[in-house]
DRENFIZA-54351 format. One record per residue: residue number from 1; residue in one letter; x, y, z of N, C-alpha, C, CB in turn. Coordinates in steps of 0.2 Angstrom, whole numbers, plus 2048, in hexadecimal, padded with zeros to 3 digits. Each point is the difference from the previous one (the first is absolute). Glycine has a CB too. Layout:
N
> nr, rest, nX, nY, nZ, caX, caY, caZ, cX, cY, cZ, cbX, cbY, cbZ
> NUM, a, X, Y, Z, X, Y, Z, X, Y, Z, X, Y, Z
...
***
This chain:
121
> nr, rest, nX, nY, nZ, caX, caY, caZ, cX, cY, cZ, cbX, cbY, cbZ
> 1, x, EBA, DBF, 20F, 803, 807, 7FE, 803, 7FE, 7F9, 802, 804, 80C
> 2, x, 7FD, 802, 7F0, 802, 7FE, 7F9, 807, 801, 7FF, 7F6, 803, 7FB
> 3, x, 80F, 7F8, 7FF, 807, 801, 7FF, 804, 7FE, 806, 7FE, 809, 7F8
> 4, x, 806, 7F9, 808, 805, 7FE, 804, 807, 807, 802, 7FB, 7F2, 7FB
> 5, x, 802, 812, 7FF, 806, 807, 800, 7FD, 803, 806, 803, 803, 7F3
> 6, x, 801, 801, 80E, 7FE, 807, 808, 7FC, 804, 7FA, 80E, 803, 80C
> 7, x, 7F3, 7FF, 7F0, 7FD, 804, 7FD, 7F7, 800, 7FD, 80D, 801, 7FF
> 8, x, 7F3, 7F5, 801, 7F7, 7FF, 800, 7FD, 800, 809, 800, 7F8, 7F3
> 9, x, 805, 806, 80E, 7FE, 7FF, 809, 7FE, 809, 805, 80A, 7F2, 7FF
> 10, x, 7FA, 812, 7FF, 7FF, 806, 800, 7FC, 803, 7FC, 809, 800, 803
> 11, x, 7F4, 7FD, 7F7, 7F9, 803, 7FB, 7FB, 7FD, 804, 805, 800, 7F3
> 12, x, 7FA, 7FA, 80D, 7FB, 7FF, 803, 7FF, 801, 808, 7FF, 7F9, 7F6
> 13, x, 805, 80A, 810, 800, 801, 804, 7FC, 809, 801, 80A, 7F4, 801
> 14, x, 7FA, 80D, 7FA, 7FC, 807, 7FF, 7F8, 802, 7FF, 80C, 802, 7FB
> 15, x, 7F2, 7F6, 7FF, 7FA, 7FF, 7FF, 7FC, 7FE, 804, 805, 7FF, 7F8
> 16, x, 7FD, 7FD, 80D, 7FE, 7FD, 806, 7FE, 807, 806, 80A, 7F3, 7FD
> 17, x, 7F9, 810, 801, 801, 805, 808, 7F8, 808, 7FB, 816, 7FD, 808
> 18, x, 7EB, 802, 7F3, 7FB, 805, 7FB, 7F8, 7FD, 801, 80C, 803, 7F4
> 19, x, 7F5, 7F6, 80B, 7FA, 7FB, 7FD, 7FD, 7FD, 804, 804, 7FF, 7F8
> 20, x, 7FE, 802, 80F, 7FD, 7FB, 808, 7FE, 805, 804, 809, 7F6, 801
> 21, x, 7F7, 812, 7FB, 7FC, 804, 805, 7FA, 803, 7FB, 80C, 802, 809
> 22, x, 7ED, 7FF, 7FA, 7F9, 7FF, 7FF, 801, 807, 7FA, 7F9, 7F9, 80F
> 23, x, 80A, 80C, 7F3, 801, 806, 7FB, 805, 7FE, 7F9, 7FF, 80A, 80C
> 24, x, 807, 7F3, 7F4, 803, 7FD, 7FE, 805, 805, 7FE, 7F9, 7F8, 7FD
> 25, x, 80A, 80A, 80A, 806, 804, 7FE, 807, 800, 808, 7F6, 80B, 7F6
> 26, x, 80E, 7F7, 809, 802, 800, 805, 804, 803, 801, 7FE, 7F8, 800
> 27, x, 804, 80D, 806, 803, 805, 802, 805, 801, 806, 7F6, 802, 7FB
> 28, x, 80F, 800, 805, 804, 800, 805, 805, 805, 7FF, 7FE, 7F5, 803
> 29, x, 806, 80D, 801, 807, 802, 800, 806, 7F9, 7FD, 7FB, 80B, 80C
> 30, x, 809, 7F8, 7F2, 806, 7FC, 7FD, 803, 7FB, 803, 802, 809, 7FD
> 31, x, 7FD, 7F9, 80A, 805, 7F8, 804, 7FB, 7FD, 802, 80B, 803, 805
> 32, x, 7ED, 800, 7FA, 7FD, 7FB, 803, 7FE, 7FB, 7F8, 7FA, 809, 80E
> 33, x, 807, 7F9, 7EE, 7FE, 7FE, 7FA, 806, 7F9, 7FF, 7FB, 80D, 7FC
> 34, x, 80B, 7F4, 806, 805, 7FB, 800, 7FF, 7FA, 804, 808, 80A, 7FE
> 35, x, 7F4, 7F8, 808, 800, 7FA, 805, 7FA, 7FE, 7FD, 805, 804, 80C
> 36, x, 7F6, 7FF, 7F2, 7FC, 7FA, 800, 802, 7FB, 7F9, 7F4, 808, 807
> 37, x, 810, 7FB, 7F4, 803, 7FC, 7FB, 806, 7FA, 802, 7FD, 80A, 7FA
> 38, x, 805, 7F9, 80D, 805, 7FB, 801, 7FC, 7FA, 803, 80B, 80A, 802
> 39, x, 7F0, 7F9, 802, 7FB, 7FA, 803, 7FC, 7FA, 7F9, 7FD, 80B, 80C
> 40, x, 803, 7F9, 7F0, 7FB, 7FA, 7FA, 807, 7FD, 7FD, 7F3, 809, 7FB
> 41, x, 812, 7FA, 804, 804, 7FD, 7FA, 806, 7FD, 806, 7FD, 80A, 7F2
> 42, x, 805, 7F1, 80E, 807, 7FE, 800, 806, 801, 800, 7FB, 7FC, 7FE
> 43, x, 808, 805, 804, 809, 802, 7FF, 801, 807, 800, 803, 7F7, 7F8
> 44, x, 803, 80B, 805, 800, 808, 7FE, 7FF, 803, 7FD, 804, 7FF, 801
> 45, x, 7F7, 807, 800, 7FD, 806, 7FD, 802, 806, 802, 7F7, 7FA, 7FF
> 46, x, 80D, 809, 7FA, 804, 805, 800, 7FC, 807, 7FF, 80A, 7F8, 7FD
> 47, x, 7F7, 80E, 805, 7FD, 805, 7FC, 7FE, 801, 7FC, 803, 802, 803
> 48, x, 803, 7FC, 7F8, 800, 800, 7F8, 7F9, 7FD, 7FD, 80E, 800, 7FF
> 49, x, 7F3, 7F7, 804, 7FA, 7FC, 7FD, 7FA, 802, 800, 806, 7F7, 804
> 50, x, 7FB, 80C, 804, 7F7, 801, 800, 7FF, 806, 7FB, 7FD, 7FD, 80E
> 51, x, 809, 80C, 7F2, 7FD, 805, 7FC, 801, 7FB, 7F8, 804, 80F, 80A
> 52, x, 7FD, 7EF, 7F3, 802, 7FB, 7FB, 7FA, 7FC, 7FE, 80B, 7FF, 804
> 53, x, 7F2, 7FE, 800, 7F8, 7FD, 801, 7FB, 805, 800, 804, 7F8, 807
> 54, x, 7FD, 80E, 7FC, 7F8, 803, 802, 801, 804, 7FA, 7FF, 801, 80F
> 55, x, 807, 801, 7EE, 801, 803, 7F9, 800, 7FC, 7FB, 807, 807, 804
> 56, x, 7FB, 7F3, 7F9, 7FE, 7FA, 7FC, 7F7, 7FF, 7FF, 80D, 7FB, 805
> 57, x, 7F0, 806, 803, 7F9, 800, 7FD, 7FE, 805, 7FF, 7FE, 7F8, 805
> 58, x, 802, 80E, 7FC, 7FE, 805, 802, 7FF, 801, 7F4, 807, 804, 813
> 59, x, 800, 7FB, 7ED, 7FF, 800, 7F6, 7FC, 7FA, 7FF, 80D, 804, 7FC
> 60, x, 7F4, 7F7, 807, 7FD, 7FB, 7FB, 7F6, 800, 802, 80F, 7F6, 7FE
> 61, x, 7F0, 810, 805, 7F9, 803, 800, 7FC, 7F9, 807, 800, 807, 7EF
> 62, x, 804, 7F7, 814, 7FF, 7FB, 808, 7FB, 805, 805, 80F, 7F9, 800
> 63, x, 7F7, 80C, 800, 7FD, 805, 807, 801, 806, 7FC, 804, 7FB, 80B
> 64, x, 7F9, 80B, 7FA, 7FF, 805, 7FF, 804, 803, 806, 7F5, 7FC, 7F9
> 65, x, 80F, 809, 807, 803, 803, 807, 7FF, 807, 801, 80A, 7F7, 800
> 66, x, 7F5, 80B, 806, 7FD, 805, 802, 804, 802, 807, 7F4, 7FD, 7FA
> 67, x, 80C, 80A, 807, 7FF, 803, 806, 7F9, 801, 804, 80A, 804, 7FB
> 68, x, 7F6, 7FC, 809, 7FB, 7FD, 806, 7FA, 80B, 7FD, 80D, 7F3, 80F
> 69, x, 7F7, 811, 7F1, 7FD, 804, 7FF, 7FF, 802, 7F6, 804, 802, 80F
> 70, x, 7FD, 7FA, 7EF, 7FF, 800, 7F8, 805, 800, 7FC, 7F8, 806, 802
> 71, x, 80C, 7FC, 7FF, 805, 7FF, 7FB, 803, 7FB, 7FE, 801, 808, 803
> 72, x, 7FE, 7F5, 7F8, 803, 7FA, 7FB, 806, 7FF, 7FF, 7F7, 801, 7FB
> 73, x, 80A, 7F8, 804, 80B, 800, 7FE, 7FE, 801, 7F9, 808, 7F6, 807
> 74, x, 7FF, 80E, 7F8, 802, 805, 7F9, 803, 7F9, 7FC, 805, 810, 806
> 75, x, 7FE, 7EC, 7FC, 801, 7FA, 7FD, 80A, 803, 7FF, 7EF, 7FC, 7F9
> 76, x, 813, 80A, 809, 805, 803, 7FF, 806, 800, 806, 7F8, 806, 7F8
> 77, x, 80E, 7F6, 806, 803, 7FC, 806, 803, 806, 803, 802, 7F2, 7FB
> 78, x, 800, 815, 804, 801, 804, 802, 7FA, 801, 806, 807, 803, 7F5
> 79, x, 7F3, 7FC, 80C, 7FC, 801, 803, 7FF, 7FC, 806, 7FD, 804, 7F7
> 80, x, 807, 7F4, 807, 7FF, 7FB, 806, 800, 800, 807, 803, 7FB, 7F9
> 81, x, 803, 80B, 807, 802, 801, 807, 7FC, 803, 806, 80A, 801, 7FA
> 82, x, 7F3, 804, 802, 7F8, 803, 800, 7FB, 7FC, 803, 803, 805, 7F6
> 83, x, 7FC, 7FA, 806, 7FB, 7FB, 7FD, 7FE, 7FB, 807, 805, 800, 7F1
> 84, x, 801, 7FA, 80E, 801, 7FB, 805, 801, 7FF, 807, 803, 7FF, 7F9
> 85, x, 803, 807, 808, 804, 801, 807, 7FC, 806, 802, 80C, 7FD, 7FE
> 86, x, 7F0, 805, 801, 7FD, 806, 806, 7FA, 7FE, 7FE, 808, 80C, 801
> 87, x, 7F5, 7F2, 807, 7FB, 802, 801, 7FD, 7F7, 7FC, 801, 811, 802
> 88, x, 7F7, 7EF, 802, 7FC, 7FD, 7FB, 7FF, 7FE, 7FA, 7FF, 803, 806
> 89, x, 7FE, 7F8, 7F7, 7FF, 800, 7F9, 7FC, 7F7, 7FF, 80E, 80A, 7FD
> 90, x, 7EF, 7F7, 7FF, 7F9, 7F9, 7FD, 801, 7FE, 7FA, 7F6, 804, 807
> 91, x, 809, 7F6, 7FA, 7FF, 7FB, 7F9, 7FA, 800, 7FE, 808, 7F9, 801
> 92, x, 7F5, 808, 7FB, 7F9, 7FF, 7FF, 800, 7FB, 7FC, 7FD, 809, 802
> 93, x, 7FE, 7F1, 7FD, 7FE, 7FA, 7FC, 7FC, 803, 7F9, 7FF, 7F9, 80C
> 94, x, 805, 803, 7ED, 7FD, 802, 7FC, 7FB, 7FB, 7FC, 808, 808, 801
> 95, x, 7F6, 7F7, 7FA, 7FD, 7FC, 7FD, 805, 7FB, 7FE, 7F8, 809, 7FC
> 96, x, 80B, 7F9, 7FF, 808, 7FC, 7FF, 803, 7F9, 806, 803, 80F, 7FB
> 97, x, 7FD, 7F7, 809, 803, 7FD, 808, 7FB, 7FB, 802, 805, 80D, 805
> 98, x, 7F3, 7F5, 7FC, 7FD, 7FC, 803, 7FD, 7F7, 7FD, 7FF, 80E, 805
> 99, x, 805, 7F2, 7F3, 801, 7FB, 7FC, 806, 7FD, 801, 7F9, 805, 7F7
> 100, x, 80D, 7FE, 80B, 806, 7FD, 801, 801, 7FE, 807, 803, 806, 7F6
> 101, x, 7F9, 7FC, 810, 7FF, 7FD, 806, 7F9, 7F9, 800, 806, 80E, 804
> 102, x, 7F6, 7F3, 7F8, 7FA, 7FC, 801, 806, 7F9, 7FC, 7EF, 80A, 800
> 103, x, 814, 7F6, 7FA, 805, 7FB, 7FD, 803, 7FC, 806, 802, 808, 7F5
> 104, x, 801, 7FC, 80C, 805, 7FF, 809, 7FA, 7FB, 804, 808, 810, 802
> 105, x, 7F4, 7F3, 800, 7FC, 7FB, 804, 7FB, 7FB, 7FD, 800, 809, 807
> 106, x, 800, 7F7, 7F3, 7FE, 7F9, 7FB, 805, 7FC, 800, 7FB, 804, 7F8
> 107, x, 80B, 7FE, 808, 805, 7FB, 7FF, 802, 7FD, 806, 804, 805, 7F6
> 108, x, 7FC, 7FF, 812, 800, 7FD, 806, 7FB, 7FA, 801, 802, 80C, 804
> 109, x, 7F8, 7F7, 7F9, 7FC, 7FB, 7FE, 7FE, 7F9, 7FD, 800, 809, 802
> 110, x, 806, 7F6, 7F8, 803, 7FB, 801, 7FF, 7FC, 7FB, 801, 801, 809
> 111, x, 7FC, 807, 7F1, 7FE, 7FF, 7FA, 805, 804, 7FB, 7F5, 7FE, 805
> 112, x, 80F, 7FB, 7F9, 808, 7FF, 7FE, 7FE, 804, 7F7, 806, 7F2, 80A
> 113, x, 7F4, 80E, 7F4, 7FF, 802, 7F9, 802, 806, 7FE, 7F9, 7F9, 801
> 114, x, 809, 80C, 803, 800, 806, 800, 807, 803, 804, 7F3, 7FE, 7FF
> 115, x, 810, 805, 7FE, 806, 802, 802, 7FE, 807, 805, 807, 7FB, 7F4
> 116, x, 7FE, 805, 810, 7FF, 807, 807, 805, 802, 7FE, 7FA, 7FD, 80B
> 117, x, 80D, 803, 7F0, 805, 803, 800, 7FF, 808, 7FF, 805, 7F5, 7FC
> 118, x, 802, 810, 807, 7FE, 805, 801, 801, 804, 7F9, 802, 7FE, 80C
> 119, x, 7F8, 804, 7F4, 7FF, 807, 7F9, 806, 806, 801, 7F0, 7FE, 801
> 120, x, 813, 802, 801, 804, 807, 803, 805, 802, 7FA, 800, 7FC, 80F
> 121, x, 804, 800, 7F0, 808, 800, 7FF, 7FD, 801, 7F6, 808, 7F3, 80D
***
């Protein structure tokens, strides 16, 4: 796992849960979104980190987020509550994303030439 901050361990856990499934997105309601982050990453994982993460990539063009019936995040934090807490919602894998997760699994790989540090920040 890259770095050692909660905040690359929460980037690439998000990348992990988008990029290990055959469509390359991933979908849930809110708390189920939390457990399966708390299960990949270690320690404490606060609300904030994860909406902080899933909003950190979401700009730096990682993922893509959606409601299950179309609607896209506005990227407008007036909207998160919306957005996050009610109801469903999917990350989708982008181009970007799926270069910054294949890095992640080079460097697991143990090919030190190549940095997996997180693009986010």
């Amino acid at each position: 796992m890259p770095g050692t901050a909660l905040s690359d361990k929460i980037d690439y856990a998000i990348l992990a849960l988008v990029f290990r499934t055959i469509d390359e997105e991933y979908e849930a309601p809110w708390n189920e979104w939390e457990r399966a982050i708390r299960t990949l990453v270690a320690g404490s994982v606060y609300r904030r980190d994860l909406l902080a993460a899933l909003v950190r990539m979401w700009n730096g063009g990682m993922i893509q987020l959606a409601k299950p019936d179309g609607p896209t995040y506005s990227g407008l934090a007036a909207d998160d509550d919306a957005f996050f807490f009610s109801g469903r919602f999917k990350a989708i894998g982008t181009v970007a994303g799926g270069a910054c997760w294949d890095g992640f699994i080079f460097e697991r790989a143990g090919h030190s030439n190549r940095k997996a540090a997180s693009p986010f920040r």
